[in-house]
C-alpha positions as CSV (number, residue, x, y, z in Angstrom):
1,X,0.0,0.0,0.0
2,X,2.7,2.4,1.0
3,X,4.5,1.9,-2.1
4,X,1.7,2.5,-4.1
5,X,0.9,5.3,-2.4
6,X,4.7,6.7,-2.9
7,X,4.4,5.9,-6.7
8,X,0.9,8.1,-6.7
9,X,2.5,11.1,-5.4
10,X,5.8,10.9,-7.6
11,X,2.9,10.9,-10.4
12,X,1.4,13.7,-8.9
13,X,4.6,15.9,-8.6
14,X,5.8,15.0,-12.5
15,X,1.8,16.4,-13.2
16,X,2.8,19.8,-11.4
17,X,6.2,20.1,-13.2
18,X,4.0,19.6,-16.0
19,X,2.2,22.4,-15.5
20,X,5.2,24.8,-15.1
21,X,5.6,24.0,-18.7
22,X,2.7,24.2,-20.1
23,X,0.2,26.1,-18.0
24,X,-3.4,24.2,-19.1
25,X,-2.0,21.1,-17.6
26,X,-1.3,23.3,-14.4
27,X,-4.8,24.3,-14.5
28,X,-6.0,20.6,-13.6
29,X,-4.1,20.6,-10.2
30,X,-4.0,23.0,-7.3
31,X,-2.2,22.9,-3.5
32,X,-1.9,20.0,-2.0
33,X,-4.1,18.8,1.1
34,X,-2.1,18.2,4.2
35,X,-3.8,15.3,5.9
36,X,-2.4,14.1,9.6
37,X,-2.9,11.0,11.5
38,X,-2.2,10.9,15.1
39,X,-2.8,7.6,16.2
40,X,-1.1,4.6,19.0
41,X,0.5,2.9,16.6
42,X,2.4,1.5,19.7
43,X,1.7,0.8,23.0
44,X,-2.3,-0.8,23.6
45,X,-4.1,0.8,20.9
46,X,-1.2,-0.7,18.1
47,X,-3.7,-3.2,16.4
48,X,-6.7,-0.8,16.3
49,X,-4.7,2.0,15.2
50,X,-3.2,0.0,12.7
51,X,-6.0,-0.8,11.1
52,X,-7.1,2.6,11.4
53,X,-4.5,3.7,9.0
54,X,-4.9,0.9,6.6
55,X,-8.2,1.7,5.7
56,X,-7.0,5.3,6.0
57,X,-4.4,5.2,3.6
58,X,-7.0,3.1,1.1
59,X,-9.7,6.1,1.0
60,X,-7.0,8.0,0.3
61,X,-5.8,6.6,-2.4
62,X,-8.8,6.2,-3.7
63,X,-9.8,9.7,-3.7
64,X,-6.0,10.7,-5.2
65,X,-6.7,8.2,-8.0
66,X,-9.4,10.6,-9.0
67,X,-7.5,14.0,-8.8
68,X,-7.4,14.0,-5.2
69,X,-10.3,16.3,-3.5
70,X,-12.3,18.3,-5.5
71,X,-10.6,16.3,-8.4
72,X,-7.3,18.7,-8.2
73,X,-6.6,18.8,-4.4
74,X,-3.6,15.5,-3.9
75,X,-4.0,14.6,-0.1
76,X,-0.6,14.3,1.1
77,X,-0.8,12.0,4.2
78,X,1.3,12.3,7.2
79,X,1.3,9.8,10.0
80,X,2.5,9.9,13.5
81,X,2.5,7.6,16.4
82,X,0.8,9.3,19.2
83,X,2.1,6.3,21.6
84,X,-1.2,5.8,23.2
85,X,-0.1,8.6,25.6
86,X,-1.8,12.1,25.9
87,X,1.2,14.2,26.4
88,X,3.3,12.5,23.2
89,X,0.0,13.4,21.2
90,X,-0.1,17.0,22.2
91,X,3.6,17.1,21.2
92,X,2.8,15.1,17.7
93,X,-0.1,17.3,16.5
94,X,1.8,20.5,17.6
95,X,4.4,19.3,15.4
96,X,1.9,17.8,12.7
97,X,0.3,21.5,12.7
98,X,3.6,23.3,12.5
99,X,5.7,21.9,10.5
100,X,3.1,19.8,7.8
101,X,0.8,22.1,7.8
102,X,-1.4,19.8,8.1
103,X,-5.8,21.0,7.7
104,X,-7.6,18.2,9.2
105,X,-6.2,15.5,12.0
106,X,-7.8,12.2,12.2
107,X,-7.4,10.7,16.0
108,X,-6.7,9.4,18.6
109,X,-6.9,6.1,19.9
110,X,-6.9,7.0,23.3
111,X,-9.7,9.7,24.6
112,X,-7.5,11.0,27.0
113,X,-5.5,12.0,23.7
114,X,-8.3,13.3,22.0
115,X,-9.3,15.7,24.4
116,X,-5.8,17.0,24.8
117,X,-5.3,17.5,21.7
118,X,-8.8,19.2,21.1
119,X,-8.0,22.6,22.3
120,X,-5.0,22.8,20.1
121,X,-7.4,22.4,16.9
122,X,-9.7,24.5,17.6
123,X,-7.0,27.2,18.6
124,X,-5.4,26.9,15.0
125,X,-8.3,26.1,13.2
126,X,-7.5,22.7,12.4
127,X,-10.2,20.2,11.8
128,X,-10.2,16.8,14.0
129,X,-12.3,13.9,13.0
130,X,-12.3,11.4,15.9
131,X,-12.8,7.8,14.1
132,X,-11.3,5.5,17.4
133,X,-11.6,7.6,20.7
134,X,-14.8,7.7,22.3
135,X,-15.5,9.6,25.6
136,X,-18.4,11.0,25.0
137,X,-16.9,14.2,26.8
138,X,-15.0,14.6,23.3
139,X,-17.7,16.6,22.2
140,X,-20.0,17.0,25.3
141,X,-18.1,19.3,27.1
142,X,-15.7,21.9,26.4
143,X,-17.7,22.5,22.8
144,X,-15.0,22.7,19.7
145,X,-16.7,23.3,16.6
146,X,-14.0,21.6,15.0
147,X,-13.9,18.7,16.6
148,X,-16.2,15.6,15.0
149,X,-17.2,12.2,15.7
150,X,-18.1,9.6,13.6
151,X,-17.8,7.0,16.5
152,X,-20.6,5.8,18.4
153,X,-19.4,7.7,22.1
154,X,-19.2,5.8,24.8
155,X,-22.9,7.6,26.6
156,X,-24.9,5.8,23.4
157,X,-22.5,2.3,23.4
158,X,-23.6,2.1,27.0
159,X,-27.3,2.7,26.7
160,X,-27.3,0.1,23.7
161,X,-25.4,-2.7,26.2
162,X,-28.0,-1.6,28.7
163,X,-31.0,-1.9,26.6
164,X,-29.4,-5.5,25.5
165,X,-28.4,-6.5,29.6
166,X,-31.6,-5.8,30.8
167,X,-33.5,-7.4,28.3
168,X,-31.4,-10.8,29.2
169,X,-32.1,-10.4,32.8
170,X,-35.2,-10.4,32.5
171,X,-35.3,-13.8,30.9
172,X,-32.6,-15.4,32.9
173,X,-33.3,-13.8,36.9
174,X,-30.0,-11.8,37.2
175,X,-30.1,-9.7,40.5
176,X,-26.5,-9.0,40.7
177,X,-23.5,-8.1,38.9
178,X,-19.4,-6.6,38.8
179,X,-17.7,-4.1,36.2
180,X,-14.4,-3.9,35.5
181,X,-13.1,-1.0,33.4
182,X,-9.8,0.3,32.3
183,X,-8.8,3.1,34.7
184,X,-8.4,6.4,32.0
185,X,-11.0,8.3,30.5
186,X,-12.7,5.9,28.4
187,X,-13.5,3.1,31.0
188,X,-14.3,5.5,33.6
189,X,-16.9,7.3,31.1
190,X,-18.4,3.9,29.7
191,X,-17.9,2.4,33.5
192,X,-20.0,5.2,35.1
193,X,-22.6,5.8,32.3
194,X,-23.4,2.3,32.4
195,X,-24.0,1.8,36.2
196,X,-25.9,5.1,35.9
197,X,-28.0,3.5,33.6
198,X,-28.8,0.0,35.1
199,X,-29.8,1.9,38.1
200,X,-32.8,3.8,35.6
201,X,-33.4,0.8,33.5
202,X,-32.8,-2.1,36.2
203,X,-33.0,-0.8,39.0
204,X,-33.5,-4.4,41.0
205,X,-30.0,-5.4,39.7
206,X,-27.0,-4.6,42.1
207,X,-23.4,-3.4,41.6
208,X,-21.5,-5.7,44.2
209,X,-18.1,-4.8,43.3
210,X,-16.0,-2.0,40.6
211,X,-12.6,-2.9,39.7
212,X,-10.3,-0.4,38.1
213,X,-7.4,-2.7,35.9
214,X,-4.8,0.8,34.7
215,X,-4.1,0.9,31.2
216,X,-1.7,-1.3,29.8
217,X,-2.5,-3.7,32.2
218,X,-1.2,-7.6,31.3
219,X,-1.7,-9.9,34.8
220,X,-5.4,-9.7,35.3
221,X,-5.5,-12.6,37.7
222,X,-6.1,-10.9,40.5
223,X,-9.6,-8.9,39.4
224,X,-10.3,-12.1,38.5
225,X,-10.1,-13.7,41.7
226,X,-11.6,-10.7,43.1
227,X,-14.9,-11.0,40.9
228,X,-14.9,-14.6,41.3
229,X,-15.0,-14.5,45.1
230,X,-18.0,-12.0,44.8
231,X,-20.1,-14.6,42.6
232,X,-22.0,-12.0,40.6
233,X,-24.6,-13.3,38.0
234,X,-22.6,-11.1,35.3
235,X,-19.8,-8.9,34.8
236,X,-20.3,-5.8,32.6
237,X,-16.6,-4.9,30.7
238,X,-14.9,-2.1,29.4
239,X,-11.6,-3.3,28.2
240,X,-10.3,-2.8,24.7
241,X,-6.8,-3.3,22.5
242,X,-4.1,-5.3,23.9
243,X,-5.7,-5.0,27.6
244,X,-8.9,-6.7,26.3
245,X,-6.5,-9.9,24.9
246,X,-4.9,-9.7,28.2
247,X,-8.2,-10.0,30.1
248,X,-9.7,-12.7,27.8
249,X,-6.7,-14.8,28.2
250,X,-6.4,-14.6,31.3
251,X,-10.3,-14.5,31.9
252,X,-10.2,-18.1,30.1
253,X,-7.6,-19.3,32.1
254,X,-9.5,-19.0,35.2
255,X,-12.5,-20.6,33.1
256,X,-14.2,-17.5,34.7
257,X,-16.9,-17.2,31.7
258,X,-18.0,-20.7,32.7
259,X,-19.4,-19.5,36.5
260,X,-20.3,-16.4,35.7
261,X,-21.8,-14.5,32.5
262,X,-20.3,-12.0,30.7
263,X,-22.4,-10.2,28.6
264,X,-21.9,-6.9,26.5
265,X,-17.8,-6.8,26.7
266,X,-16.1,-5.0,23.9
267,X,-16.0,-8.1,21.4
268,X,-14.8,-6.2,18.1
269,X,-14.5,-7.6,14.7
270,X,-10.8,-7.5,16.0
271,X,-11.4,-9.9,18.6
272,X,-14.0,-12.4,16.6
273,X,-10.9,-12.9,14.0
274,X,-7.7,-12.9,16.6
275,X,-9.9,-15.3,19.3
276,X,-11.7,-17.0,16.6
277,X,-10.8,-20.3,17.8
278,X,-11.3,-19.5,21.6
279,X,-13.6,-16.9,21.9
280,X,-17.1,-18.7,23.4
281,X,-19.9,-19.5,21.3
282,X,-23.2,-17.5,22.6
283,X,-21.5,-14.8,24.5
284,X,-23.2,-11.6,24.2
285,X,-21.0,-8.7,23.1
286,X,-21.4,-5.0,22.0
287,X,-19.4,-3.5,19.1
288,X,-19.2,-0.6,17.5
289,X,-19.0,-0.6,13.6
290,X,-19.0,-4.2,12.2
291,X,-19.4,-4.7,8.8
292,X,-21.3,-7.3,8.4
293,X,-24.0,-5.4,9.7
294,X,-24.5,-3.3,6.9
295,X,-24.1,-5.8,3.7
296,X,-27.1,-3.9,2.5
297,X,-25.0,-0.6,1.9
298,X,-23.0,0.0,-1.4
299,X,-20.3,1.8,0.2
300,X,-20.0,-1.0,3.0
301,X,-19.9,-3.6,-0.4
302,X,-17.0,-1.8,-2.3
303,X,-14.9,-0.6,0.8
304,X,-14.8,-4.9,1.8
305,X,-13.9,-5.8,-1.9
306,X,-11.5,-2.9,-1.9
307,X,-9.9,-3.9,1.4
308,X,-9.6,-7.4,1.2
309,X,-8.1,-6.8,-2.4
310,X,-5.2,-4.8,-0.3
311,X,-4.9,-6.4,2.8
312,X,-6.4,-10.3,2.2
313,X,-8.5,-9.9,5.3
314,X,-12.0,-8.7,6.3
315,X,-11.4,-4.9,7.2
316,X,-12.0,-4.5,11.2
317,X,-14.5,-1.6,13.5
318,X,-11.3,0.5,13.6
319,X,-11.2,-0.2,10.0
320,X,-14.4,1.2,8.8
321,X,-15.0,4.0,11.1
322,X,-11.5,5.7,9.8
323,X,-12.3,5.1,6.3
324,X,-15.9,6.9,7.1
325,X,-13.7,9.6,8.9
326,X,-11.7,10.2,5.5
327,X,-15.2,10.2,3.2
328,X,-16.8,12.5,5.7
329,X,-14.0,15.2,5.3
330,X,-14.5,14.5,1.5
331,X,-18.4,15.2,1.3
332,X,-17.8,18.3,3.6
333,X,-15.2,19.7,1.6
334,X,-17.4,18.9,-1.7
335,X,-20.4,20.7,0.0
336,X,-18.0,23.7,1.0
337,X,-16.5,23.7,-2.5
338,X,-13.3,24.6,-0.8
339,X,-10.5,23.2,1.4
340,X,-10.8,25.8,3.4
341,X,-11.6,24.1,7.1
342,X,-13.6,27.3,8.4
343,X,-15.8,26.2,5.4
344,X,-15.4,22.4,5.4
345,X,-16.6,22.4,9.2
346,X,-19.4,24.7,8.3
347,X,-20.7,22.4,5.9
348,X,-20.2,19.2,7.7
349,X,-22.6,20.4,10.8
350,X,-25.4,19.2,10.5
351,X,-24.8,16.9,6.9
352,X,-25.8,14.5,5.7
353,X,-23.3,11.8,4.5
354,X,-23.1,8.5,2.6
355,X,-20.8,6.2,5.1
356,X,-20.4,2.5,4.7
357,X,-23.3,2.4,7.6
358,X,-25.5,4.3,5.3
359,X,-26.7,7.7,5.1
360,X,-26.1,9.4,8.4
361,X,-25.4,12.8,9.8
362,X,-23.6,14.8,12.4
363,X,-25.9,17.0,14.7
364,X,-25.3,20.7,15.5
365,X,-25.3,20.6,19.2
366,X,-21.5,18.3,19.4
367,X,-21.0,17.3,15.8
368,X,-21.9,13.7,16.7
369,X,-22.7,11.2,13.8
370,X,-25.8,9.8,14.4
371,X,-24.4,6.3,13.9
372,X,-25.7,3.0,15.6
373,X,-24.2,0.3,18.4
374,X,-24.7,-3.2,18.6
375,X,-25.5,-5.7,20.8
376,X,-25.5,-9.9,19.9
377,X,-24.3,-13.4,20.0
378,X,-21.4,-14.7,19.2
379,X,-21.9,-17.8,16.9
380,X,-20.4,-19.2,13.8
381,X,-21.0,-18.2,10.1
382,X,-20.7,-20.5,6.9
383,X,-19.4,-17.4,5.1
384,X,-16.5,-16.3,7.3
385,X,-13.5,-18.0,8.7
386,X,-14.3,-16.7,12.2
387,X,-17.5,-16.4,14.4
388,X,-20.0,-13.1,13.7
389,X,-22.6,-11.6,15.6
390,X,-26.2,-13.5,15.5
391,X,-29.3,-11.8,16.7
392,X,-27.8,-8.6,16.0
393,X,-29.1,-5.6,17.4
394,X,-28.3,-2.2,15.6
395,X,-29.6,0.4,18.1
396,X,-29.5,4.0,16.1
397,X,-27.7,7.0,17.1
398,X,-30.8,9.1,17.6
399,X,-32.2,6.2,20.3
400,X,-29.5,6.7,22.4
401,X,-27.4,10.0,22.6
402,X,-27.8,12.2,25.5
403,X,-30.4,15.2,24.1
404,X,-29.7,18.5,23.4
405,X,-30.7,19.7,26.8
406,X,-28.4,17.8,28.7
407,X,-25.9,18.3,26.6
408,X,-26.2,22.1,26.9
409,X,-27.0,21.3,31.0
410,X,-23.7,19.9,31.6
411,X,-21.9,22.4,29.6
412,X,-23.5,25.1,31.9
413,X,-21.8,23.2,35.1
């Protein structure tokens, strides 16, 4: 991919040369677009991030094979490693802003990262499309209008789970249950929201015990001990990227999913092809973009042919919601006419775009895309190599964001 991409841009700098030659050819290409990526392409968000950038680096290609945006603006793509730490991502997007000039960044992994590097954006006017991160407190609080989402936040993947939990324990007599979350931003935000939540929805279900693994964590015996001494009916789980493997291993080790149930963990298309021989038949999981989901939708159709023709593999959550991130900063800079990013974030509030989960838009209030979660059973699939979702719920955006007025309530604190 990377040396196809090198072999594009050589083509487009021999077009510009071109043009200083003979000045109609010139006329067919204009500046370049300075695209970052800030992303942990090491530490625990490595394999999402990675496969961020894969299908990153696709759409962009894509879109340079036809002229680049607008049909004369090349992308040039710059990509960093953030580290998975907040203060190496501050230090990376200064540097990404300064010195490549970049327009638009597309991260983080971590939310901790995106909401450090937020501020910085908005103070030089740089776009930020968050495609991995998602505290919902990316966009709920401390407002930047130039900061979007096209990542279901961690406020609506916990009301789906919730909606799916309490629908179980109704028809199985759960009356107790553990969490255990990854102690940063994004597993206290998903830990808290969804406790919050089972209190409104289930209220006779209690929390006996909240355990706080920190991130980066590899040795999770001990929580596991811990939960198991408790004997809760369930544990709810908010692990992801190398923790999550770390947890599941250990987790199966302990044969802990075989006492007690563990419905709605973070089971990504990641995990049903890296645990496909392991990972349980008929556990319940949430996700947050899987593709199979939407094999109703064009764009879904010729992104999979597109990235399996690149990569030989089926292309990931992280995968699809980064390749939407690129498209939606191509249909807001085709409604703006212009690269400009005071106009490109003008035109993307509020618009309507064609992602590979369908037509959805981003609302005024925090530039959230009004995409879905989902909640299902594991269980194997004649057409894949590795276990999918069955009973799939797809819960839309607009069922569970937080409204407007709570959004504006919280900002007023």
């Amino acid at each position: 991919m990377k040396e196809k991409f090198s072999i594009l841009k050589v083509s487009i700098c021999i077009a510009i040369l071109i043009g200083n030659v003979f000045p109609s050819a010139k006329a067919n290409c204009a500046e370049p677009y300075h695209l970052g990526v800030a992303l942990g392409l090491t530490g625990t968000g490595a394999q999402y991030s990675k496969q961020a950038v894969e299908a990153i680096e696709l759409a962009v290609s894509q879109i340079n094979a036809e002229g680049g945006l607008l049909g004369k603006h090349p992308i040039n793509l710059v990509v960093r490693d953030t580290q998975t730490d907040a203060q190496v991502a501050v230090e990376v997007v200064e540097k990404l802003i300064a010195e490549n000039q970049v327009r638009c960044i597309i991260g983080t992994y971590s939310s901790a990262a995106a909401q450090a590097i937020k501020p910085i954006c908005r103070q030089n006017k740089v776009l930020h499309i968050a495609t991995i991160s998602n505290s919902e407190d990316i966009t709920k609080l401390d407002f930047s209008p130039y900061t979007f989402s096209v990542v279901p936040n961690t406020y609506m993947m916990a009301k789906g789970l919730v909606f799916g939990v309490s629908t179980l324990s109704r028809k199985t007599g759960w009356k107790t249950y553990a969490t255990i979350a990854s102690d940063y931003v994004w597993g206290r935000s998903s830990q808290n929201i969804q406790v919050d939540l089972m209190k409104q929805v289930a209220p006779e279900i209690e929390l006996v015990g909240a355990y706080w693994p920190k991130l980066g964590e590899t040795q999770f015996n001990g929580f596991i001990v811990a939960i198991m001494a408790l004997k809760p009916d369930f544990v709810l789980g908010t692990i992801g990227g190398a923790d999550n493997a770390f947890w599941m291993r250990d987790a199966r080790e302990y044969r802990l999913f075989k006492q007690i149930e563990y419905p709605g963990g973070l089971i990504s298309v990641s995990e049903l092809i890296d645990q496909a021989t392991s990972i349980r038949r008929g556990r319940y999981g949430r996700t947050r973009a899987p593709f199979f989901a939407h094999l109703d939708v064009p764009m879904m159709i010729q992104f999979i042919e597109a990235y399996k023709a690149e990569y030989d593999c089926y292309p990931t959550d992280w995968a699809v919601m980064s390749y939407d991130g690129v498209y939606a900063l191509k249909q807001g800079v085709e409604k703006a006419r212009s690269i400009d990013s005071e106009k490109v974030k003008n035109s993307m509030k509020v618009s309507s775009i064609n992602t590979t989960r369908g037509k959805l838009y981003f609302r005024d209030v925090d530039n959230q895309l009004a995409c879905s979660a989902y909640f299902g059973r594991v269980a194997d699939d004649p057409r894949y190599s590795f276990p999918i979702y069955h009973d799939l719920s797809e819960i839309k955006g607009p069922e569970i964001w937080r409204s407007k007025e709570e959004i504006l309530a919280a900002r007023r604190k």
